[in-house]
Residue frames as a rotation matrix with the C-alpha (Angstrom) as fourth column:
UNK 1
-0.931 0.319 0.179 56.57
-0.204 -0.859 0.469 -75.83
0.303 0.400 0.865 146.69
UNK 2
-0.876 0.455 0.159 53.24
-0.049 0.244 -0.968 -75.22
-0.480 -0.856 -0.192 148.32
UNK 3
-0.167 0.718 0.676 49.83
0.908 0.379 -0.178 -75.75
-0.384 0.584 -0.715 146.19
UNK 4
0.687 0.614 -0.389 49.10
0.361 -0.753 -0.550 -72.34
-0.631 0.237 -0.739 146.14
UNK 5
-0.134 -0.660 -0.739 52.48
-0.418 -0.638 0.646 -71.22
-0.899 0.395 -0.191 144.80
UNK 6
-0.797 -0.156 0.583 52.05
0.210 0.834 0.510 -74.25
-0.566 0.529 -0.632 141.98
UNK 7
0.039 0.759 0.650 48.65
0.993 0.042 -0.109 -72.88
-0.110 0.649 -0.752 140.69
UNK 8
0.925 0.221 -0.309 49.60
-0.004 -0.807 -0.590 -69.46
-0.380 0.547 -0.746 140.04
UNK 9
-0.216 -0.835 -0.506 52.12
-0.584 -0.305 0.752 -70.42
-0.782 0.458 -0.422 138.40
UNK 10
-0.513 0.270 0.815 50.23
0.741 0.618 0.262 -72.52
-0.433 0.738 -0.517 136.35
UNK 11
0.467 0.798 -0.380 47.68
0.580 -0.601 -0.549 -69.89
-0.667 0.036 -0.744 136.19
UNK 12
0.280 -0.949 -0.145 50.49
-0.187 -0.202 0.961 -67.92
-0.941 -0.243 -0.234 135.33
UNK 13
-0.558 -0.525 0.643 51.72
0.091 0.731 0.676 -70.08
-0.825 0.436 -0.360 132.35
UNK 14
-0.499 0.616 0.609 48.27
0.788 0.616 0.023 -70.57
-0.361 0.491 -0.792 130.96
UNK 15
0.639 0.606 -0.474 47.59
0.389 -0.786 -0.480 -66.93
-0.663 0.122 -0.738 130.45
UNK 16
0.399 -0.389 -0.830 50.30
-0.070 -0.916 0.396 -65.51
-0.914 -0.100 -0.393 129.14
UNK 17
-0.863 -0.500 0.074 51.20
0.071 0.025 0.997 -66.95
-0.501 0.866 0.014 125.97
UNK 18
0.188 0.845 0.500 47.18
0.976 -0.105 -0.189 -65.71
-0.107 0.524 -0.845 124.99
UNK 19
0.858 -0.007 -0.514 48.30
0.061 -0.991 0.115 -61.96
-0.511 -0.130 -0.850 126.02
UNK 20
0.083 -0.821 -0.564 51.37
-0.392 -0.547 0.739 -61.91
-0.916 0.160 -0.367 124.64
UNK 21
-0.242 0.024 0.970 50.65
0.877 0.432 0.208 -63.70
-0.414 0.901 -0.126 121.01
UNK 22
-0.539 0.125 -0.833 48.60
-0.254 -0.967 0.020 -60.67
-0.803 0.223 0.553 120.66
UNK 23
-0.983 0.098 0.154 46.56
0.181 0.633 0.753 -62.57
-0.024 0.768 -0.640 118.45
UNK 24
-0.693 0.564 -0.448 43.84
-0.207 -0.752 -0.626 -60.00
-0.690 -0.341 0.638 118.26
UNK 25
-0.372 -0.027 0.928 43.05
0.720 0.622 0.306 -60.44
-0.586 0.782 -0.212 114.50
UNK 26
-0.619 -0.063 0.783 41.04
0.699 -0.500 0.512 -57.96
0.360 0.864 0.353 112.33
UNK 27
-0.604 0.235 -0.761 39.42
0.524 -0.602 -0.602 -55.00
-0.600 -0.763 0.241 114.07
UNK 28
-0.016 0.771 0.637 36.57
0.968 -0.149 0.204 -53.16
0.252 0.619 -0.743 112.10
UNK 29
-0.687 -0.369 -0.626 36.70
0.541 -0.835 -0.101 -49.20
-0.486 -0.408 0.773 112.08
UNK 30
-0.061 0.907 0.416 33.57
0.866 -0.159 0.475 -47.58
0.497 0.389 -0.775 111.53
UNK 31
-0.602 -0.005 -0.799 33.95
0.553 -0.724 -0.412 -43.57
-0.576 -0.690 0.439 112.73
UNK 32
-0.648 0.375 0.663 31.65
0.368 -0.608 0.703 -42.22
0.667 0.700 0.256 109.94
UNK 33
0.273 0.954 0.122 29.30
0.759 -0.291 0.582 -41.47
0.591 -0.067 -0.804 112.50
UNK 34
0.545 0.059 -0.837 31.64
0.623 -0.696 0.357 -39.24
-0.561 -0.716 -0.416 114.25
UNK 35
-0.624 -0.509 -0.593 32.96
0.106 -0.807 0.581 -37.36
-0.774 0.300 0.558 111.41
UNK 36
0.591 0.366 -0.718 31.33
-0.751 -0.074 -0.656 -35.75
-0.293 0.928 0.232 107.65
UNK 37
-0.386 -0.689 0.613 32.44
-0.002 0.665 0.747 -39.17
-0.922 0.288 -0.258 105.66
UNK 38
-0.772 -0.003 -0.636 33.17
-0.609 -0.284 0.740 -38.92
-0.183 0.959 0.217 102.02
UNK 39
0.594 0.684 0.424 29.93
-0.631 0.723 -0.282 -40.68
-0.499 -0.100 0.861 100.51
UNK 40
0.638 -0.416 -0.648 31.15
-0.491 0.430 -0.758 -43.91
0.594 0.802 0.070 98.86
UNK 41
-0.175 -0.822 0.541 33.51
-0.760 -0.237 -0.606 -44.09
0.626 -0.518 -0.583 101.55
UNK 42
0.550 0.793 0.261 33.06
-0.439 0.009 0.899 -47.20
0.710 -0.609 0.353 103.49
UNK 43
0.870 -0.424 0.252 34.72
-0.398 -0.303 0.866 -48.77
-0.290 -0.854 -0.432 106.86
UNK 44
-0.024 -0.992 -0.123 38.17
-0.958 0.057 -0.280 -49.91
0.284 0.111 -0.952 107.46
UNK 45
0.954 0.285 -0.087 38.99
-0.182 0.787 0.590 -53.25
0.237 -0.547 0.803 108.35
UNK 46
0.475 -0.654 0.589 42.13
-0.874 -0.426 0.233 -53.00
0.099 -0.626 -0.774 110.41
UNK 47
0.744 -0.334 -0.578 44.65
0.151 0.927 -0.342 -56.49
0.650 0.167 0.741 109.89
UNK 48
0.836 -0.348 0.424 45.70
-0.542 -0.405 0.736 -56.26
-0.084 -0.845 -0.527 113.56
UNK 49
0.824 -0.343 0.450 47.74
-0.041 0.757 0.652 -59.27
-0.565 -0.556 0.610 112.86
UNK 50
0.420 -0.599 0.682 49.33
0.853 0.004 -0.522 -58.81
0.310 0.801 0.512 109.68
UNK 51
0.597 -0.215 0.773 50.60
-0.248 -0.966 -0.077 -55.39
0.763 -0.145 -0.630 111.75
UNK 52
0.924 -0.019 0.381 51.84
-0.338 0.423 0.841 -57.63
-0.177 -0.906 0.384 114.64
UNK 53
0.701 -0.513 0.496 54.08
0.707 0.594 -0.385 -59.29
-0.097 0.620 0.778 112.23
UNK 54
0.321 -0.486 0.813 55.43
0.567 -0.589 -0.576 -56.13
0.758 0.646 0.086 111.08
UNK 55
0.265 0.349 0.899 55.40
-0.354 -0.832 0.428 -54.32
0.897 -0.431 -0.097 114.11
UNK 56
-0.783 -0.174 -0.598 56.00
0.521 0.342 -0.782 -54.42
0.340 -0.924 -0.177 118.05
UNK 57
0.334 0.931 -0.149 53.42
0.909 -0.276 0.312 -53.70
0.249 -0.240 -0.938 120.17
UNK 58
0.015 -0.264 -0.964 55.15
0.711 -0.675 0.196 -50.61
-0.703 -0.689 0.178 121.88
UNK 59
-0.931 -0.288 0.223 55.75
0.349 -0.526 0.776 -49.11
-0.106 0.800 0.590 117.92
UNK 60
-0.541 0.786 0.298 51.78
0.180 -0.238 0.954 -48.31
0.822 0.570 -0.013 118.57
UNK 61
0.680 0.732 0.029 50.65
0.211 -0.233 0.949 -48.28
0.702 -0.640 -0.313 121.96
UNK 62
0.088 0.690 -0.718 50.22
0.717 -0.545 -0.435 -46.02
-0.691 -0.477 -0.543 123.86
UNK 63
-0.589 -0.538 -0.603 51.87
0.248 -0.831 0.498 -43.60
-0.769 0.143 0.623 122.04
UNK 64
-0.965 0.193 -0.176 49.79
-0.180 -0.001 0.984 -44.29
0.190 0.981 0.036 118.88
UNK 65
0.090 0.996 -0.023 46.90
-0.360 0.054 0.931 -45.76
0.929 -0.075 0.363 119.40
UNK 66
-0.183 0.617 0.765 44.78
-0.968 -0.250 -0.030 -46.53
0.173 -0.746 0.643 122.90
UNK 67
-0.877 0.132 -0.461 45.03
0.036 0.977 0.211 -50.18
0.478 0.168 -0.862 123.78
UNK 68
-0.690 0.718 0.090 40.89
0.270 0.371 -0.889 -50.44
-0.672 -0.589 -0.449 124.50
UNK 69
-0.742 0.145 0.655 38.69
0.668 0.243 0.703 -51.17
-0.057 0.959 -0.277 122.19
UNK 70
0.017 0.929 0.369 36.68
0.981 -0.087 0.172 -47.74
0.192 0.359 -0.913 121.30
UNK 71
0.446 -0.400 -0.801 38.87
0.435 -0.685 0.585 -45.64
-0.782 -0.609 -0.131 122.73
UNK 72
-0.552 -0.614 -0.565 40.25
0.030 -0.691 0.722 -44.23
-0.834 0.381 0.400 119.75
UNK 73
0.439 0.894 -0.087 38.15
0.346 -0.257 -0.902 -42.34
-0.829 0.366 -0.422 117.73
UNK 74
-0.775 -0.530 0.344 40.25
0.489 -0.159 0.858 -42.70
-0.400 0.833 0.383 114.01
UNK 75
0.406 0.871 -0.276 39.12
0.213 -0.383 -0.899 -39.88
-0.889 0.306 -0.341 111.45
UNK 76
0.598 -0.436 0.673 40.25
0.799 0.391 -0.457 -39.50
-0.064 0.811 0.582 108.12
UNK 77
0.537 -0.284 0.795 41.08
-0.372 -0.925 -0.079 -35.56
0.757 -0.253 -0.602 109.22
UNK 78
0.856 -0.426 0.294 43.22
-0.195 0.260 0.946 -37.35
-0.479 -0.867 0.139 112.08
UNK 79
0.621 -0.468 0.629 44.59
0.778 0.468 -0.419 -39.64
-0.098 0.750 0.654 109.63
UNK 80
0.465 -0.168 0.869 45.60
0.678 -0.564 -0.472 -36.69
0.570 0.808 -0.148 107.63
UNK 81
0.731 -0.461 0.504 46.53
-0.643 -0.714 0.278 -34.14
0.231 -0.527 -0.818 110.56
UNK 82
-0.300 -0.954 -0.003 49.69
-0.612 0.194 -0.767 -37.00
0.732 -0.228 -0.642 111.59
UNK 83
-0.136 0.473 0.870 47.42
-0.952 0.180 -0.247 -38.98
-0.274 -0.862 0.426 114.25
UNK 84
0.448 0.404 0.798 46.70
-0.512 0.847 -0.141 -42.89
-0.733 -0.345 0.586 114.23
UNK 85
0.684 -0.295 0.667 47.01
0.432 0.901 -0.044 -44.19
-0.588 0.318 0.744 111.14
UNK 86
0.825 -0.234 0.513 48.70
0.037 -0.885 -0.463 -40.89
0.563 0.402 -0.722 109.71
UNK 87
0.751 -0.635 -0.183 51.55
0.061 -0.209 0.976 -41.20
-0.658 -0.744 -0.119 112.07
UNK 88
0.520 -0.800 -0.299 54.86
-0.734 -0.597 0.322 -40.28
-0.436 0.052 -0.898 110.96
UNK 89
-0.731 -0.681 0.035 56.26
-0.625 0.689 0.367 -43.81
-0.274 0.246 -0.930 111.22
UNK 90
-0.383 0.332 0.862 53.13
0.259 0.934 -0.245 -45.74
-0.886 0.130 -0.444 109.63
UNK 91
0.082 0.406 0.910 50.91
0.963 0.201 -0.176 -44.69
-0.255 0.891 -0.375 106.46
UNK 92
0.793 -0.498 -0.351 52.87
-0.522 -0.852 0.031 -40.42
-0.314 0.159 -0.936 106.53
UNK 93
0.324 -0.946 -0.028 55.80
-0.577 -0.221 0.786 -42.43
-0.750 -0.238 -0.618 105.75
UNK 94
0.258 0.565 -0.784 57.41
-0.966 0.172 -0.194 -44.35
0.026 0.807 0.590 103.20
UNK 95
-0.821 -0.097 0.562 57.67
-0.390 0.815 -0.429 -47.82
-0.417 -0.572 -0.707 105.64
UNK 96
-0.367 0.863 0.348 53.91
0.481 0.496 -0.723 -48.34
-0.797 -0.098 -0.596 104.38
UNK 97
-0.469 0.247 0.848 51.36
0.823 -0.226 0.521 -47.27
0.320 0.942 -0.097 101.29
UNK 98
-0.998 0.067 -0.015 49.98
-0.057 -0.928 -0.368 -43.85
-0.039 -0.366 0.930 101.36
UNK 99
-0.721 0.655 -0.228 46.92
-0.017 -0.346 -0.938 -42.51
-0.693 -0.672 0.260 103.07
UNK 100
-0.129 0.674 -0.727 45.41
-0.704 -0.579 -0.412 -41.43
-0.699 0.458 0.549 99.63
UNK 101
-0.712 0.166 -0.682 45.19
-0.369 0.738 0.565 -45.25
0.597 0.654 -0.465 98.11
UNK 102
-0.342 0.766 0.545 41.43
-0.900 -0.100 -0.425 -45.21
-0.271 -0.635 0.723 100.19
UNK 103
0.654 0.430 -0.622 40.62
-0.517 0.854 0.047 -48.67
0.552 0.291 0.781 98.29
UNK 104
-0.149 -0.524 -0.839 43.32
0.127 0.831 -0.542 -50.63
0.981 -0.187 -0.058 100.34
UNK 105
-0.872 0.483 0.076 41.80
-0.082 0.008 -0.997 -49.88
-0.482 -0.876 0.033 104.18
UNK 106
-0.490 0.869 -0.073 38.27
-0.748 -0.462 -0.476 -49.01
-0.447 -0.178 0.877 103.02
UNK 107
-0.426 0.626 0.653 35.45
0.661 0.708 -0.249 -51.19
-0.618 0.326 -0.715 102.04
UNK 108
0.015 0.815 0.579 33.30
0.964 0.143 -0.226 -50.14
-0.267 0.561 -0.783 99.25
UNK 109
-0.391 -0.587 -0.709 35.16
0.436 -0.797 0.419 -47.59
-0.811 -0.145 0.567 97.95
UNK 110
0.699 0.714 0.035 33.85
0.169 -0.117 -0.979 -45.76
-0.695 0.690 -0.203 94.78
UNK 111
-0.188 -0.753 0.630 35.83
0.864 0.179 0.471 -45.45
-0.468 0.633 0.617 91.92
UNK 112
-0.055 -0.117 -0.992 37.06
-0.101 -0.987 0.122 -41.94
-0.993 0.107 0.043 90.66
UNK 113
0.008 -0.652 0.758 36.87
0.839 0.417 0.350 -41.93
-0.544 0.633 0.550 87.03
């Protein structure tokens, strides 16, 4: 085997078990500035990994969400219309907790009483 063929396959080697762990971790979601957000209402921190677990990647991308980061513009009126996190097979369904329990995604949620 000739040097070059030997270092991209190392190359090779040494990348792919970073891309394919998928070991993204937690992903902050902050769209209040592109929609009316309930006050009280604050962002989302997204537990990419604890979804990894549960999940293949294909059960979300493309179809679901935009693998690049900013490219998907999550709204709670998405949510709600069947879109991102509202899909069918993820928090519309009953695989996962429902949409309307806003204290388990949201930071600094107010309390209804």
């Amino acid at each position: 085997m000739n040097k070059l063929a030997a270092l991209s396959i190392l190359a090779v080697a040494l990348v792919l078990p970073a891309v394919s762990s998928g070991e993204i971790g937690n992903i902050k979601i902050d769209q209040q500035k592109h929609s009316k957000a309930q006050a009280g209402v604050g962002v989302v921190t997204f537990p990419h990994t604890r979804h990894e677990k549960l999940n293949k990647c294909g059960d979300c991308h493309p179809k679901i969400f935009i693998d690049k980061a900013g490219a998907n513009k999550i709204t709670m009126k998405g949510n709600m219309e069947g879109k991102f996190c509202g899909s069918p097979n993820c928090h519309n369904s009953p695989r996962a907790f429902a949409l309307y329990e806003c204290a388990k995604c949201h930071e600094n949620v107010k309390k209804i009483k």
